[in-house]
N, C-alpha and C positions, 0 to 999 in steps of 0.2 A: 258768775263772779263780776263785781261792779269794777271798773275802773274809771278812773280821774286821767284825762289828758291836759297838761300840762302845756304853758307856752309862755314864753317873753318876747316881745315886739317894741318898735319904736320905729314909728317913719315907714310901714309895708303897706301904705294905702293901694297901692298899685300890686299886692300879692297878698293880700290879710282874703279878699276873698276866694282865692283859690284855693289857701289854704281849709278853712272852714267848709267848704263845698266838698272840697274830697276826704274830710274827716266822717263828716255828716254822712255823704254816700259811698262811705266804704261797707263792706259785707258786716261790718262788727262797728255799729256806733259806739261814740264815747256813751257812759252815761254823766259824764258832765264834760265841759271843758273851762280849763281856769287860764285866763290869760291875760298875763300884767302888762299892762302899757306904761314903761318909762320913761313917757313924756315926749309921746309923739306932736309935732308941729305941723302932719301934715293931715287927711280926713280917718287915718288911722280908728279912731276910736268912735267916732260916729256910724263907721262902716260896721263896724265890731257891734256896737249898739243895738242898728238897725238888727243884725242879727240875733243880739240877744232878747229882743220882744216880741219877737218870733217863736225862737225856742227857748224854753226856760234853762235848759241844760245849760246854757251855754252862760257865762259869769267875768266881766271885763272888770279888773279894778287897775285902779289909775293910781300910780308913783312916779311921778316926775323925779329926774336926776340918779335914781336906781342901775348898778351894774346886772349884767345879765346871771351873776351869783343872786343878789340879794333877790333879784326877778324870780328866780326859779325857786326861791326860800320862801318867799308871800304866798306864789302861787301854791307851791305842797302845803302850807301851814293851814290854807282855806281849802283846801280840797276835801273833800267830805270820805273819799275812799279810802281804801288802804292797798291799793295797787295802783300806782302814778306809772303812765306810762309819758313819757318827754319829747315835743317834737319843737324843732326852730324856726319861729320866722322863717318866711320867704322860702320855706319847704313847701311841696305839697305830697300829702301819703297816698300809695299805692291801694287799690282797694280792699286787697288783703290785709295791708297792713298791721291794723291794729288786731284782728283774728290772730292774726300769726304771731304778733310780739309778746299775747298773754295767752296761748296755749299751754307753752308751758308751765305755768304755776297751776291753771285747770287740771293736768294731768298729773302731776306732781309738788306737792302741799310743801315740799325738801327744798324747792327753786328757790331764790333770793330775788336774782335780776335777770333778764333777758336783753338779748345783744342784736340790733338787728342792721341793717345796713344802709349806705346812702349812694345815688348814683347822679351822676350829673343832668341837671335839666337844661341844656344851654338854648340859647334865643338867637345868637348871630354861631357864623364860623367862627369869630375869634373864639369864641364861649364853646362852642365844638371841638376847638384844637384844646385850649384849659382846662374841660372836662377828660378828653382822653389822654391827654399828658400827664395830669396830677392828681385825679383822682382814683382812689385804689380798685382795683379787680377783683373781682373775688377771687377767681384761681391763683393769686400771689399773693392772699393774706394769710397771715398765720396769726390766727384769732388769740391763740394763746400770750402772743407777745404783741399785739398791736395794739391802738392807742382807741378803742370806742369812743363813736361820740354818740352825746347824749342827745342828738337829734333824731336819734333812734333807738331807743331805748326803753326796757320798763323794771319798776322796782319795788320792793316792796317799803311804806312807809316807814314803818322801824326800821329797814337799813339804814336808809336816809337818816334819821334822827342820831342809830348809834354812832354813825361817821361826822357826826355834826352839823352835816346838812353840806351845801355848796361852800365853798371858802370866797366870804365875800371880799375879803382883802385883796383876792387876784381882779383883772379886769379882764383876761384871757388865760386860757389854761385852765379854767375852771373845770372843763370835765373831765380833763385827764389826771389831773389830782383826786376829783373827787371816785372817779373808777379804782385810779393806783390803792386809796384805802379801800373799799371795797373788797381788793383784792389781798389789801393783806391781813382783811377779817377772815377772810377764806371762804367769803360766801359762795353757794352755789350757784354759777349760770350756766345759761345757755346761749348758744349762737344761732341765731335764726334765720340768714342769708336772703333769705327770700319775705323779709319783713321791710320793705323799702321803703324809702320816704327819695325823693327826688329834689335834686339843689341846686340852685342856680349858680354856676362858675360866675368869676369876677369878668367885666366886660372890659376890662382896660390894664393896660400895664402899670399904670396906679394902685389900681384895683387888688392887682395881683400883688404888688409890690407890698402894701399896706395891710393886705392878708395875711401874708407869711412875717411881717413885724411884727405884729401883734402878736400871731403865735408865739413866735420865739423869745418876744420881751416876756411874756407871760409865761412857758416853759422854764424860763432863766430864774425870775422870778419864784418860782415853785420848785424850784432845781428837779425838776424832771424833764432835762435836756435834751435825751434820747429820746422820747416820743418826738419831738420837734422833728430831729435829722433823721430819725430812721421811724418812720410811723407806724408803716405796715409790718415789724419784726421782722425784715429780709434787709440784706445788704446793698449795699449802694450796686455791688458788683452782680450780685445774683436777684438783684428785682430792675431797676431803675434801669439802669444801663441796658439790657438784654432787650426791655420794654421799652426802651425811646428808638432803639436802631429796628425793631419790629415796626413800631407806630409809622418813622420814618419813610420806609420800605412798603407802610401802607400807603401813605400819599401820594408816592409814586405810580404805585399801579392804580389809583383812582385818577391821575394828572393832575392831583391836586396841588401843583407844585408851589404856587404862590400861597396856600399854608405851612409850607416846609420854613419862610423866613419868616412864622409868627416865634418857630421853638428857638433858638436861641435868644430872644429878648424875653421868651415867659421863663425860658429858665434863667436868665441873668438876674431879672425880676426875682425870683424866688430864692434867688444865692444871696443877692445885695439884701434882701429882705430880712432873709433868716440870720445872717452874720449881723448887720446893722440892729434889728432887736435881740438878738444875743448879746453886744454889748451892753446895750439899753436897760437888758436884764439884769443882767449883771450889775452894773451901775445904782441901780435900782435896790438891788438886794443888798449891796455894801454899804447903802445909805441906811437902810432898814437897819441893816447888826448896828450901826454907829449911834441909832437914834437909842439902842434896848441897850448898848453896853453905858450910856452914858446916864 
């Protein structure tokens, strides 16, 4: 079965080749990969280049000023297969990875999309403490109700098409919209856990800050608000909480005590964040109905 691996970049001079190295040397190559560069300013697309004269698979087209929707709507429309599987920027895939993300359609001709997962790659401690604070565990996901991202993912191209493809009118939030229909085509997936791609936490409280804006202007915006606050389908009380006095309780017994005053400002960071782009969204959206009822 052929597949088409997917990407949108802009600015990853400094991780475009990790990414490409460990697609190439995983157990299962792409047999293409298509990756839209939206107007990268820094050696972004030369590196990309260099690569693709090398191996033919590999296919860089350039759109400057593109959102990472319209990115990911180029890249499927030139893709020559009919199984896209989607990875992000400044990832790098596991060597399983892509084996494992399209097994299931191999085995099962009924499969629509496959679901696989993402885990932190951090580079400092701070980036150690924002990976196991924020991002999700496997043992506390409930795949049924949680928010996939499409940095690890695979689909089949007619899905794509009958959902319309990415909604390029969002700037964030784009794949949790475009999942939510998926899902209320009733397509068939599967969850694949151990399909990893690996992601780099934000290295600053900026970082972090401007992360979870984004998210939530764009969740607000698509009014699928609830992935934003509750991502993983578990409650603030029965995930979050139980998980940060655990994590806590870990740093102690490593004496890693001077990481214990990173968590209050990455969570403060992540409150002011997501409340601050939730109004934004909001705001946003009211402008929008005002723009269609007039």
């Amino acid at each position: 079965m052929n597949v088409s691996v997917i990407c949108t970049v802009r600015n990853e001079a400094k991780s475009i080749s990790a990414l490409i190295d460990t697609l190439l040397g995983g157990e299962r190559a792409p047999d293409e990969i298509v990756i839209v560069d939206g107007g990268s300013s820094d050696d972004t697309t030369r590196i990309i280049e260099s690569y693709a004269k090398k191996n033919p698979s590999i296919r860089l087209i350039t759109k400057g000023g593109v959102n990472i929707s319209q990115g990911r709507n180029i890249a499927i429309q030139n893709a020559k297969y009919d199984i896209i599987a989607s990875i992000d920027g400044g990832c790098i895939a596991d060597k399983k990875w892509l084996k494992k993300l399209i097994e299931p359609f191999e085995k099962d001709p009924t499969v629509d999309y496959s679901v696989g997962f993402y885990l932190p790659g951090p580079r400092s401690k701070f980036e150690e403490v924002v990976g196991d604070l924020l991002f999700p565990r496997l043992e506390n996901v409930d795949h049924e109700k949680m928010a996939p991202s499409v940095k690890s993912m695979a689909f089949k191209k007619k899905c794509w098409e009958t959902v319309g493809g990415f909604p390029e009118w969002l700037y964030s939030g784009e794949d949790n919209l475009f999942v939510t229909k998926f899902r209320e085509k009733s397509y068939k997936d599967v969850f694949i856990p151990d399909a990893v791609v690996y992601w780099r936490p934000r290295s600053n409280l900026k970082g972090v800050y401007k992360q979870y804006f984004i998210y939530s202007k764009g969740a607000a915006e698509a009014n699928i608000v609830n992935t934003t606050f509750n991502p993983y389908g578990k409650s603030i009380f029965s995930y979050f909480i139980p998980h940060l006095i655990k994590y806590m309780l870990t740093l102690i017994r490593r004496m890693a005590l001077i990481h214990l005053l990173y968590i209050p400002f990455i969570l403060a960071a992540v409150f002011f964040g997501k409340v601050s782009g939730l109004i934004a969204g909001m705001s946003s959206s009211k402008q929008q109905t005002r723009g269609i009822e007039r």
